[in-house]
DOVEX-319390 format. One line per field, with one value per atom (N, C-alpha, C): residue number from 1; residue in three letters; atom name; x, y, z. Coordinates in Angstrom, 2 decimals, decimal comma. Example, Ala and Ser with C-alpha at 12.3 -4.5 7.8 and 13.67 -1.06 7.14 Angstrom:
2
seq	(1/1/1/2/2/2);
type	(ALA/ALA/ALA/SER/SER/SER);
atom	(N/CA/C/N/CA/C);
east	(13,19/12,30/13,20/12,85/13,67/12,90);
north	(-5,69/-4,50/-3,30/-2,25/-1,06/0,03);
up	(7,80/7,80/7,80/7,08/7,14/7,87);
This chain:
184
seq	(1/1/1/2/2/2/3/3/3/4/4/4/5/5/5/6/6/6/7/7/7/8/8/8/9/9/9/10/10/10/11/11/11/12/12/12/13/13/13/14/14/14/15/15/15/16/16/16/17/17/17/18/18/18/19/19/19/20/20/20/21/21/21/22/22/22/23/23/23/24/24/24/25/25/25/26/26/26/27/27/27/28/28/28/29/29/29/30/30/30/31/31/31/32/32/32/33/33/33/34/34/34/35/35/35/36/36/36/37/37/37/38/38/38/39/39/39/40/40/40/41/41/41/42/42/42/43/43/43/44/44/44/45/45/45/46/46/46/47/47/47/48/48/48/49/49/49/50/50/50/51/51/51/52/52/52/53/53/53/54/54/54/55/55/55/56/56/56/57/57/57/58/58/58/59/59/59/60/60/60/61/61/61/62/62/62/63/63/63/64/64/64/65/65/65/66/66/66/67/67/67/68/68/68/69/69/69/70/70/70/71/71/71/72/72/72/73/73/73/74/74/74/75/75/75/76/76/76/77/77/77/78/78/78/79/79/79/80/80/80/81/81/81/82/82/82/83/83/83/84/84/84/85/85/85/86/86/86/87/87/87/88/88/88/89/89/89/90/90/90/91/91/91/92/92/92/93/93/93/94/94/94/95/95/95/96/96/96/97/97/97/98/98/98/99/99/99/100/100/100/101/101/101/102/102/102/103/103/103/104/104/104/105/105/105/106/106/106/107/107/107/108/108/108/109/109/109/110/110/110/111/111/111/112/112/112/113/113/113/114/114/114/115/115/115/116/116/116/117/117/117/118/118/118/119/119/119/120/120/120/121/121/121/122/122/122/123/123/123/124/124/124/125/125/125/126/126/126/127/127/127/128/128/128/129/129/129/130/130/130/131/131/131/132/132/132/133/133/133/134/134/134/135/135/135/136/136/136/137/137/137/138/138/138/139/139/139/140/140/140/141/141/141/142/142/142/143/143/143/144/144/144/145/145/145/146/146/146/147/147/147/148/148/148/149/149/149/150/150/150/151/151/151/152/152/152/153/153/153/154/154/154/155/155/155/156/156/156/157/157/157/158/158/158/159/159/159/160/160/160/161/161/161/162/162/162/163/163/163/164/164/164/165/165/165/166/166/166/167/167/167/168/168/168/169/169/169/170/170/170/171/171/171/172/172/172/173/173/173/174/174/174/175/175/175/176/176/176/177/177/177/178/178/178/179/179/179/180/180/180/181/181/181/182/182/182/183/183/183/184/184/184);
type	(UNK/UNK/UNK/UNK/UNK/UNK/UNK/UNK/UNK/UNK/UNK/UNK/UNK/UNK/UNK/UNK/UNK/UNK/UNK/UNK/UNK/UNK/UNK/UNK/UNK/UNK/UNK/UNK/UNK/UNK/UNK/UNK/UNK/UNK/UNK/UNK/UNK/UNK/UNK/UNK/UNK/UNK/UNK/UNK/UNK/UNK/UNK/UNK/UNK/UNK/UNK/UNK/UNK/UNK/UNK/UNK/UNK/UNK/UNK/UNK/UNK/UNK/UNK/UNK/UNK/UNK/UNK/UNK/UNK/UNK/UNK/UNK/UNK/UNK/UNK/UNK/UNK/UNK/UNK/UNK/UNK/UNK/UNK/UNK/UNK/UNK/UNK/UNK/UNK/UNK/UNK/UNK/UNK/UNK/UNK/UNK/UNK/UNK/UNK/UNK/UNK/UNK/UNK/UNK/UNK/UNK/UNK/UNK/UNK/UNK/UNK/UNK/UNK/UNK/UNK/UNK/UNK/UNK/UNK/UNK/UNK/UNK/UNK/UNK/UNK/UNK/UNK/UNK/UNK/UNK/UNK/UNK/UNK/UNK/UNK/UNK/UNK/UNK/UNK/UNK/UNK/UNK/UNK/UNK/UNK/UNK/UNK/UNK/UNK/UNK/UNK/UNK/UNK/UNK/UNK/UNK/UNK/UNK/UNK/UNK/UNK/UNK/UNK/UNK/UNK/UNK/UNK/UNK/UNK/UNK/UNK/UNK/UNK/UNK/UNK/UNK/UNK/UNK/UNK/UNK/UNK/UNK/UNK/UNK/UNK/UNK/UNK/UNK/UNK/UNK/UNK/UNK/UNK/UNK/UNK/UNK/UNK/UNK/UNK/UNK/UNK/UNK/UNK/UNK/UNK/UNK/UNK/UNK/UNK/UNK/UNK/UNK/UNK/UNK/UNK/UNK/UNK/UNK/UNK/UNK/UNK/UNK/UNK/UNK/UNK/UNK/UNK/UNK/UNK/UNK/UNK/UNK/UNK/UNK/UNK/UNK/UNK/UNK/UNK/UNK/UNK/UNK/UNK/UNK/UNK/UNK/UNK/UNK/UNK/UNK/UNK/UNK/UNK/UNK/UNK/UNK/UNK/UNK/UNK/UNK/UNK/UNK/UNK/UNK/UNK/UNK/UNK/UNK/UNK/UNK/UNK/UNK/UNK/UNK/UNK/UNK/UNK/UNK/UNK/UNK/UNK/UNK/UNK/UNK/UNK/UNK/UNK/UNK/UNK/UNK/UNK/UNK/UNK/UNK/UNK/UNK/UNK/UNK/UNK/UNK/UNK/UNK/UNK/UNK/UNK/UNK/UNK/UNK/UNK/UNK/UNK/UNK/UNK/UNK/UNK/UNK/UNK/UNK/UNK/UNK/UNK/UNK/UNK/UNK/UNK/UNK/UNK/UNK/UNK/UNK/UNK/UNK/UNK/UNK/UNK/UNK/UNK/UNK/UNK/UNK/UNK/UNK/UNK/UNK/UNK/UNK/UNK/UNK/UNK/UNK/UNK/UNK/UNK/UNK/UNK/UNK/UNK/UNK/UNK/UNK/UNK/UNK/UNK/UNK/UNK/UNK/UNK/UNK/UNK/UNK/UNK/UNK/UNK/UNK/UNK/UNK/UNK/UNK/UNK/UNK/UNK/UNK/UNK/UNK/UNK/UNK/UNK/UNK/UNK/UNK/UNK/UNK/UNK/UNK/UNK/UNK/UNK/UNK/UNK/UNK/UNK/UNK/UNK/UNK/UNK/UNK/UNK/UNK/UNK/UNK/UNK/UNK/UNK/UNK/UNK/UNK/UNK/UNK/UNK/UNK/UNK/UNK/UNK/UNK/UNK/UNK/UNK/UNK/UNK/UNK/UNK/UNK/UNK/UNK/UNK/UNK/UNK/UNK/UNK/UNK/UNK/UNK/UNK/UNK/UNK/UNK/UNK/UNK/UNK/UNK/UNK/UNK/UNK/UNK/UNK/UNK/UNK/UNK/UNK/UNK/UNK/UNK/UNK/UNK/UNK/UNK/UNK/UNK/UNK/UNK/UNK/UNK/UNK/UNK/UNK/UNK/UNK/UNK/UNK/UNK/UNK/UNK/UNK/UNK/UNK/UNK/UNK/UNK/UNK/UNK/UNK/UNK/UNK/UNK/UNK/UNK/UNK/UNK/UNK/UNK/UNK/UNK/UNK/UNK/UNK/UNK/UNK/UNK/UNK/UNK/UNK/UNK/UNK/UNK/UNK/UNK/UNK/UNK/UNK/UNK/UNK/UNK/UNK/UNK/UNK/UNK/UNK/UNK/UNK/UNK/UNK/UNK/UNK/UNK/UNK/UNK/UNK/UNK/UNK/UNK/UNK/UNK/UNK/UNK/UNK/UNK/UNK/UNK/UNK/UNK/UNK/UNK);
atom	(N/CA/C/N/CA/C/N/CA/C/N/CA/C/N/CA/C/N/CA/C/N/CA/C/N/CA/C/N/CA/C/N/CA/C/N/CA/C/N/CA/C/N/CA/C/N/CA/C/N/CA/C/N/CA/C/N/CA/C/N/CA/C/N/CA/C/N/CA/C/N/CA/C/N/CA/C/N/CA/C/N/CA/C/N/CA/C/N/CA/C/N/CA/C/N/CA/C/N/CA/C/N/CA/C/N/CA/C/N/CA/C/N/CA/C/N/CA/C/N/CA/C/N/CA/C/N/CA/C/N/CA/C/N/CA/C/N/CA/C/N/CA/C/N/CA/C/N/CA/C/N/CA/C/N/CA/C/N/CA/C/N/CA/C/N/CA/C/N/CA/C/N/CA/C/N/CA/C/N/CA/C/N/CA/C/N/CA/C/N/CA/C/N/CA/C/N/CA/C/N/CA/C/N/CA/C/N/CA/C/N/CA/C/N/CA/C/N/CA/C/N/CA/C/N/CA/C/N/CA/C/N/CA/C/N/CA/C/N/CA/C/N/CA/C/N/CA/C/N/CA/C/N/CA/C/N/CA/C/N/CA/C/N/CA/C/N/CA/C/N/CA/C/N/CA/C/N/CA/C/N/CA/C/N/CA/C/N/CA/C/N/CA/C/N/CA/C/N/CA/C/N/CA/C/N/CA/C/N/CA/C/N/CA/C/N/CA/C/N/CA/C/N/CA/C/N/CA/C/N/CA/C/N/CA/C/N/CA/C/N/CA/C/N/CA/C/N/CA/C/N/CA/C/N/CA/C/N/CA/C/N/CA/C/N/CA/C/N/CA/C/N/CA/C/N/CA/C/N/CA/C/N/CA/C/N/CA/C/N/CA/C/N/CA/C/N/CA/C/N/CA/C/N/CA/C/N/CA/C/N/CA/C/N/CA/C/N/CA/C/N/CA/C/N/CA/C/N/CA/C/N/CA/C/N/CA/C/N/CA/C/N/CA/C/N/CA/C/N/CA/C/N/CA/C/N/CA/C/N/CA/C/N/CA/C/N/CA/C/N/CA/C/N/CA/C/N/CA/C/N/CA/C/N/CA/C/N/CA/C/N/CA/C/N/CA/C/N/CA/C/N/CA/C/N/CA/C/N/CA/C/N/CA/C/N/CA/C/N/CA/C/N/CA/C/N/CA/C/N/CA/C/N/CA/C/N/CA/C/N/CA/C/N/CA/C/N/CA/C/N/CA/C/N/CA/C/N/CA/C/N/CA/C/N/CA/C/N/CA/C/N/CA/C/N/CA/C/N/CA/C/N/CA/C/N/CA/C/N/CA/C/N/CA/C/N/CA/C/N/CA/C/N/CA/C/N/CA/C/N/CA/C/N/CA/C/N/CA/C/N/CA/C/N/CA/C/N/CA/C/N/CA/C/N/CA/C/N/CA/C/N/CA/C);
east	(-2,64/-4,02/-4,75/-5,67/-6,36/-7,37/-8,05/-8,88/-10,83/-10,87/-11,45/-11,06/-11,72/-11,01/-11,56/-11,39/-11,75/-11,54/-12,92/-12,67/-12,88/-11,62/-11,88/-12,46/-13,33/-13,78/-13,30/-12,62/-12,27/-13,48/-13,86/-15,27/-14,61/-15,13/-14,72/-14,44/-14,74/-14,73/-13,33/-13,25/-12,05/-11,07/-9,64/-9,07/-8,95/-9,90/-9,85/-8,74/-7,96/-6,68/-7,10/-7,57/-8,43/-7,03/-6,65/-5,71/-4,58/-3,80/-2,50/-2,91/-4,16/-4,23/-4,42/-5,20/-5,43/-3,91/-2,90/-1,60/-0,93/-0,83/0,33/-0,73/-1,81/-2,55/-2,21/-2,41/-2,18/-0,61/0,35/1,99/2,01/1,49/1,50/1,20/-0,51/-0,78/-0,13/0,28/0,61/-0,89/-1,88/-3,21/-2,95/-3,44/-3,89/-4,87/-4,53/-5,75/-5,97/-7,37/-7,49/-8,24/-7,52/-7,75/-9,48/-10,09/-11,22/-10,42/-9,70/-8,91/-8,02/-7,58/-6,63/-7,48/-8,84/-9,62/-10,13/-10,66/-11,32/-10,38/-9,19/-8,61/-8,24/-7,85/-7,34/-8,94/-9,69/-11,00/-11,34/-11,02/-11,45/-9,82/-8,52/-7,71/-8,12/-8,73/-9,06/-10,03/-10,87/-11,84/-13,32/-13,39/-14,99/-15,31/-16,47/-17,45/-17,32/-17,46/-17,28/-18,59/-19,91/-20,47/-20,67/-19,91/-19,38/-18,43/-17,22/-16,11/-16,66/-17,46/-17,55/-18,37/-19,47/-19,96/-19,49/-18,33/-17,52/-16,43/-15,59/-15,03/-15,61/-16,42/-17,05/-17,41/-17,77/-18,36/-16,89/-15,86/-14,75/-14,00/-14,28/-13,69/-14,28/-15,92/-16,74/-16,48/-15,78/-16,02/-14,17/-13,48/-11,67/-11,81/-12,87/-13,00/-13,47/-14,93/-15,61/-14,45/-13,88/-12,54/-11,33/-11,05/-9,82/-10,58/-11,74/-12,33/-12,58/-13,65/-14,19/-14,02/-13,30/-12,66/-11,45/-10,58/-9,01/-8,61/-9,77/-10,00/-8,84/-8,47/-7,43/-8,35/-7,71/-8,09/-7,90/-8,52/-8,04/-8,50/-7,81/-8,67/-9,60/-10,01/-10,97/-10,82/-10,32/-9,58/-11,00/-11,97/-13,07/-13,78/-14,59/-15,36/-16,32/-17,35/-17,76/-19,09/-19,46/-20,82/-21,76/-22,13/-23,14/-23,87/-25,11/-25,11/-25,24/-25,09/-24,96/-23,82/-22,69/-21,53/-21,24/-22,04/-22,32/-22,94/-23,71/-24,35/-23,86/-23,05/-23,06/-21,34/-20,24/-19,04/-19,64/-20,81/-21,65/-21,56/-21,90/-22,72/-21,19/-20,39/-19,14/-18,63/-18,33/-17,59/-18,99/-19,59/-20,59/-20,54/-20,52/-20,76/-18,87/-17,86/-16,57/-16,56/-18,33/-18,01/-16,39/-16,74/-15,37/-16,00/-15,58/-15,74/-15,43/-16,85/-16,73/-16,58/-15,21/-14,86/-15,52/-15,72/-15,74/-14,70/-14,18/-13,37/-13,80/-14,11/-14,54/-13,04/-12,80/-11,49/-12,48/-11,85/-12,41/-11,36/-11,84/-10,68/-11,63/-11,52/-11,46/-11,78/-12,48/-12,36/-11,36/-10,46/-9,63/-8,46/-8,37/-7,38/-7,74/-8,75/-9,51/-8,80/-9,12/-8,82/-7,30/-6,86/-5,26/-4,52/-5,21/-4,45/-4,89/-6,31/-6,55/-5,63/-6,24/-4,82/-3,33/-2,74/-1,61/-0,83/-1,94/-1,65/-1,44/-0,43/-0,41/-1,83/-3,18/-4,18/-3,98/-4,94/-5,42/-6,66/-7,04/-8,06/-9,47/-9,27/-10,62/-10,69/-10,15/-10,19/-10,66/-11,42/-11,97/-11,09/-10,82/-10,18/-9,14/-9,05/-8,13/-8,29/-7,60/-7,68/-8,20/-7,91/-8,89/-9,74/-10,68/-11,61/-13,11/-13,42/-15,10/-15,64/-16,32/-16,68/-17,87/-18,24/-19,11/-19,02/-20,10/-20,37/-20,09/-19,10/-18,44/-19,09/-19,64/-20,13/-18,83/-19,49/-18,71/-19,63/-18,48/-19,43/-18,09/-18,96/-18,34/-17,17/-18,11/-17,65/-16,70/-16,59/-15,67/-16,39/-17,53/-18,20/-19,16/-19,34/-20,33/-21,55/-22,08/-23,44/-24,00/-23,04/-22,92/-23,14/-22,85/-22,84/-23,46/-25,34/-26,11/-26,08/-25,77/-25,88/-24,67/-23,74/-22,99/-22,65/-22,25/-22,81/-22,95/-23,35/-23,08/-21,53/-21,07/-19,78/-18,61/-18,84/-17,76/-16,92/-15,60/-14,56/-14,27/-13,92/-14,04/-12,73/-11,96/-10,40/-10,35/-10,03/-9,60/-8,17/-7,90/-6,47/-5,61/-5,88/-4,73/-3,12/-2,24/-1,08/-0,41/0,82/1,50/0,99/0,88/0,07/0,43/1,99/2,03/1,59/1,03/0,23/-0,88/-1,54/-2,94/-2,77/-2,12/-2,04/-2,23/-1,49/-1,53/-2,52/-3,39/-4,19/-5,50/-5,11/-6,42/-6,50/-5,52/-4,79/-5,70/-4,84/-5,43/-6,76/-7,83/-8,87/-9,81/-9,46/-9,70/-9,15/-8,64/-8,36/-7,36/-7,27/-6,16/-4,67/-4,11/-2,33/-1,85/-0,52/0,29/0,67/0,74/0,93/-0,27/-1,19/-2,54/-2,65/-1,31/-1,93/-2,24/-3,01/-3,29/-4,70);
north	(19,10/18,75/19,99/19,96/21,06/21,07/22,56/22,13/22,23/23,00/22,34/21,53/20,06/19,04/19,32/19,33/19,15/18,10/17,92/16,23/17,37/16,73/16,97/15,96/16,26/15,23/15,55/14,79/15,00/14,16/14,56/14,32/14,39/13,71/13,46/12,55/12,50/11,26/10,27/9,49/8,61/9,35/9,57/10,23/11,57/12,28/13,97/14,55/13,52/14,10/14,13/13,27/13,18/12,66/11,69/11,13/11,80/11,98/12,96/14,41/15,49/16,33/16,27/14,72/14,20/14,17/13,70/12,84/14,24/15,03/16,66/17,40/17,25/17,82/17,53/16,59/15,71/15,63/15,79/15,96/17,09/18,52/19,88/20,14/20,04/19,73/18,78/17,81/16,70/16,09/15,62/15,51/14,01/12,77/11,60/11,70/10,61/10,85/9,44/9,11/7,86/7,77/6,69/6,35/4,91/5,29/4,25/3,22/3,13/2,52/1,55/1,89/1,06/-0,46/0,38/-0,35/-1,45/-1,07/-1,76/-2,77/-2,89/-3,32/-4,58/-4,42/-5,21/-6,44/-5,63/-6,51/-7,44/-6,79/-7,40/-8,97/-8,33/-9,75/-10,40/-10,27/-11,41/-11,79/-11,98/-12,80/-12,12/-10,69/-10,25/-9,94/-10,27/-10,14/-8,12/-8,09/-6,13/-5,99/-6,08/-5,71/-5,04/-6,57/-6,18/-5,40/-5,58/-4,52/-3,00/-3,08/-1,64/-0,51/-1,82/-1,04/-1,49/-1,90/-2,41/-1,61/-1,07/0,19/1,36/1,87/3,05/2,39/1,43/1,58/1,46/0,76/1,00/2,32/3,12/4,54/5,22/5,23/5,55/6,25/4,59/4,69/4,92/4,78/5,23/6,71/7,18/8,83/9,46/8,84/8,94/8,60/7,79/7,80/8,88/8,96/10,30/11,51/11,93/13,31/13,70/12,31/13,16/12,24/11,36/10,38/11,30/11,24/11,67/13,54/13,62/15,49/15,60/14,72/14,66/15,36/16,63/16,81/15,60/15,43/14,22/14,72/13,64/13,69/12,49/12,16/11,17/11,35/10,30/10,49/9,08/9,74/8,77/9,86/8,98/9,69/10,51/10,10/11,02/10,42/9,33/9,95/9,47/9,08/9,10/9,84/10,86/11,88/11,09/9,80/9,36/9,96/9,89/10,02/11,53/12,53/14,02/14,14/13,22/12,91/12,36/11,11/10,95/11,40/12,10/12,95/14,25/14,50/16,23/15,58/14,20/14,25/13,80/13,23/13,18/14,47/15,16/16,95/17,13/17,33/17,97/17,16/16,18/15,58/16,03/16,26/16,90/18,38/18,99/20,22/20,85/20,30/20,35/21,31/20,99/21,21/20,44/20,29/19,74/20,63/20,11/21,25/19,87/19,90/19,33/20,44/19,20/19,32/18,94/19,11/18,46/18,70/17,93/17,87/17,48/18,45/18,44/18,00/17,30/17,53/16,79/17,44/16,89/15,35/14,89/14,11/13,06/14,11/13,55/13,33/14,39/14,07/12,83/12,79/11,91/10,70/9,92/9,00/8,30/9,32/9,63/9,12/10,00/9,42/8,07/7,75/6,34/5,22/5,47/4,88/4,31/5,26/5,97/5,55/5,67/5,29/3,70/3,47/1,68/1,90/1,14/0,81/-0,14/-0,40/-1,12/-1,62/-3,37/-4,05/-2,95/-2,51/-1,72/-0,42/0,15/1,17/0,72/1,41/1,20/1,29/0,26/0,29/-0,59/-1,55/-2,49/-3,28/-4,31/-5,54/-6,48/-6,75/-7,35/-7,19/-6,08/-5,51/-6,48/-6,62/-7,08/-5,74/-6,01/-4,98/-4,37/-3,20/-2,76/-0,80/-0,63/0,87/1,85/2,44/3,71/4,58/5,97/7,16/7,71/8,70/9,37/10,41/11,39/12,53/12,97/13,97/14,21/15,41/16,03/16,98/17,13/17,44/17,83/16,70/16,19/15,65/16,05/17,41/18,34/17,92/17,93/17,26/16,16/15,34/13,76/14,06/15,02/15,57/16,65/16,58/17,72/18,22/16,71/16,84/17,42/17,46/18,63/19,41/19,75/21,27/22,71/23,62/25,13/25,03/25,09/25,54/24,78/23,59/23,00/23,94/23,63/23,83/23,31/23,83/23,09/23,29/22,32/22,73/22,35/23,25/22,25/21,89/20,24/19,83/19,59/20,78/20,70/21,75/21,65/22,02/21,68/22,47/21,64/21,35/20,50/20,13/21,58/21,50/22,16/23,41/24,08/25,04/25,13/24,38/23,73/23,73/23,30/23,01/24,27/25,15/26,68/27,19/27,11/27,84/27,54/26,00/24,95/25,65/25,51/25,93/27,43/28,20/29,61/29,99/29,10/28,93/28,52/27,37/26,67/27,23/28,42/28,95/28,46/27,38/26,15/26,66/26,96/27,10/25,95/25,58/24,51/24,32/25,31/25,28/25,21/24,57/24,30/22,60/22,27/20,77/19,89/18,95/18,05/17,90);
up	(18,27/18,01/17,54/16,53/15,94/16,61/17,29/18,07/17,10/16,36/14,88/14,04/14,18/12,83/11,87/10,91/9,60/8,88/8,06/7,22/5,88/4,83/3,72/2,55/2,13/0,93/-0,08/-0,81/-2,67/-3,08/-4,25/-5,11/-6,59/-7,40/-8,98/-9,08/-10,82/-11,70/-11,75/-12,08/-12,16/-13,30/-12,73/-13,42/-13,79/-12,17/-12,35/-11,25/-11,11/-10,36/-8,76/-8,27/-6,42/-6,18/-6,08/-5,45/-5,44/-6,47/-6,71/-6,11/-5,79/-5,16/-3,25/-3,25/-1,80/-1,85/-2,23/-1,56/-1,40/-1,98/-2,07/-0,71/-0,73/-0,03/1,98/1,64/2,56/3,16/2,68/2,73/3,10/2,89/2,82/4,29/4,40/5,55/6,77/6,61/8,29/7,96/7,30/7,94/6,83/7,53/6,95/5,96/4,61/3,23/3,57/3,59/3,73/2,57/1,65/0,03/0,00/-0,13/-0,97/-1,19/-2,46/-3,09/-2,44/-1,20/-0,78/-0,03/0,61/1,43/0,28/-0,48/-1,63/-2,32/-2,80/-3,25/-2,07/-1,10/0,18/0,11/0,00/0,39/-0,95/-2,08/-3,45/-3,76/-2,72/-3,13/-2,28/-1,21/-0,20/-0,45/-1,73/-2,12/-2,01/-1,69/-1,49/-2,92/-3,23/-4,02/-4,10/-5,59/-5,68/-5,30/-5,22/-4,70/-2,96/-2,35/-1,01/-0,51/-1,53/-1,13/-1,63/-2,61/-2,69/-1,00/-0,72/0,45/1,73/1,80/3,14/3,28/2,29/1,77/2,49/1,83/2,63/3,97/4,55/5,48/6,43/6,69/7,24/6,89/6,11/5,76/6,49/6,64/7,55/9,44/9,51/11,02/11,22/10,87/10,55/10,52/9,49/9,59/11,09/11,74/12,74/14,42/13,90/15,21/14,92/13,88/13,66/14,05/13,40/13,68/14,69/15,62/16,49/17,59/17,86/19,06/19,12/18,26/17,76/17,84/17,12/17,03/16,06/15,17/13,75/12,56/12,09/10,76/9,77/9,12/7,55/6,18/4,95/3,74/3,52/3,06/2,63/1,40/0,37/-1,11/-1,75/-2,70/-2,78/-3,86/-4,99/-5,77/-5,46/-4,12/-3,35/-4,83/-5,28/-5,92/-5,43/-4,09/-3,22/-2,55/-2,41/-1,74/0,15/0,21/1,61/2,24/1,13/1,64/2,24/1,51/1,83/3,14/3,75/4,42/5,95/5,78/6,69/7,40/6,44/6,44/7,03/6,82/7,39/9,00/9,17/10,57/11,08/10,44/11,84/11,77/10,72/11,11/12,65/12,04/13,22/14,39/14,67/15,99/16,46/15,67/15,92/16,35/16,16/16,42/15,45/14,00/13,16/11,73/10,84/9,30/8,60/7,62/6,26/5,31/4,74/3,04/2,01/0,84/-0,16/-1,05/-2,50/-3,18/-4,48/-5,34/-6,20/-7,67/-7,90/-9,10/-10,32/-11,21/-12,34/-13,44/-14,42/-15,55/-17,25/-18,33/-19,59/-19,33/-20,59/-20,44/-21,29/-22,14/-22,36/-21,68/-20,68/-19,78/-18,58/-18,10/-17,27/-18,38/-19,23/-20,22/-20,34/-20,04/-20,57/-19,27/-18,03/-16,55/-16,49/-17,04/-15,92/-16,73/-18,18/-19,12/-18,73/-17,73/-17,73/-16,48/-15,71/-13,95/-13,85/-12,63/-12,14/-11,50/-12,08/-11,48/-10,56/-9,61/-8,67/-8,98/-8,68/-8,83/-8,75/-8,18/-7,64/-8,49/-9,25/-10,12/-11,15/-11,88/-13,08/-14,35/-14,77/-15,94/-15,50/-14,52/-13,97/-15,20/-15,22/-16,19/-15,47/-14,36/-13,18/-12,93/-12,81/-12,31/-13,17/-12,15/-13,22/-13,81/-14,89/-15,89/-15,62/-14,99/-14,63/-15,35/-15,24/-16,15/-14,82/-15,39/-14,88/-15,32/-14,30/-14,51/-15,43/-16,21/-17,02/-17,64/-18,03/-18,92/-19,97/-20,98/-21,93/-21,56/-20,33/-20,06/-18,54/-17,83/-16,31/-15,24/-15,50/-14,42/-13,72/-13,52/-12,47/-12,41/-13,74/-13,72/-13,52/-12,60/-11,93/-10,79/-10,17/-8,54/-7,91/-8,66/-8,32/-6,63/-5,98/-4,34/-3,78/-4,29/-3,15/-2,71/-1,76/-0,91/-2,08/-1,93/-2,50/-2,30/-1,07/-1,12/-1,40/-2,08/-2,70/-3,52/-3,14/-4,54/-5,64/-6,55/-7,38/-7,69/-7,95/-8,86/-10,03/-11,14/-12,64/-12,16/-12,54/-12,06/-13,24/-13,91/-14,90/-14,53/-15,03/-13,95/-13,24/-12,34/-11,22/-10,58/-9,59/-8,30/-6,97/-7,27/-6,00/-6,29/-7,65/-8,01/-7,48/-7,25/-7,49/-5,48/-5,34/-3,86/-2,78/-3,50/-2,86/-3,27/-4,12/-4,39/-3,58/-3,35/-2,55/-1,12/-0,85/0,72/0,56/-0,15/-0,05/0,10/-0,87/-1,06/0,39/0,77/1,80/3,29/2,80/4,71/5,07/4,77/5,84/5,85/6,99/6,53/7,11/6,38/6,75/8,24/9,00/10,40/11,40/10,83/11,29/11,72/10,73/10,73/11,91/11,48/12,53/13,55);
């Protein structure tokens, strides 16, 4: 048991490499990524309205985070676009009521590469650019994304996720303090 948990947030646009850095991240560490995506998708085949699954999603990611952190005293990731500043918000108040840490992560990438992965990837109903998905306007920029996410912390990281992962992984690690024999 870590006796500081830490919740990590990944932040970025669809297709800036969150998930593939949450999942290596997450393997490296021992520490659970709990995916948006998986919640959302589960809720959108069982018939919820995207309006509902989108905020039933967070809100069961919510309280799954709030029992691992600070019931559990489990470090985790939280693998999610993060473009809510609620979500900055209310991830601040379970680290803290954990007497833990909040890192943010923010993944950056082109937006031609952003294009290229979502293209590229087996989507899920709930990802944008599903063929399923009802058609709704995805944030986007021309550029990395940053200027979508005036609200989060100063001390976010930022990674460009271009490269190996397990490049990218050590450098996160390094960055982030965290050693592999921490986990948990």
């Amino acid at each position: 048991m870590n006796a500081t948990p830490t919740l990590l947030l990944m932040a970025g646009l669809p297709g800036a490499g969150k998930s593939t850095l949450a999942g290596s991240l997450g393997r490296a560490l021992g520490w659970p990524v709990l995916d948006k995506d998986t919640v959302k998708t589960t809720l959108l085949q069982l018939g919820a309205e995207e309006s509902l699954a989108g905020q039933a999603s967070y809100e069961v990611l919510f309280d799954l985070a709030r029992d691992l952190v600070v019931t559990q005293r489990l470090s985790i990731i939280l693998d999610w676009p993060t473009f809510y500043p609620r979500v900055i918000e209310v991830c601040g108040a379970i680290a803290a009521d954990a007497d833990g840490a909040l890192r943010v992560v923010f993944c950056a990438a082109d937006r031609e590469t952003r294009d290229r992965r979502t293209r590229d990837r087996v989507s899920r109903i709930s990802q944008f650019g599903h063929a399923g998905r009802p058609t709704t306007t995805r944030p986007d920029s021309d550029g990395d994304g940053r200027e979508l996410f005036p609200f989060l912390p100063a001390e976010t990281l930022t990674v460009i996720t271009e490269g190996p992962v397990g490049a990218l992984v050590e450098a996160l690690l390094s960055k982030l303090k965290i050693s592999v024999n921490r986990a948990g």
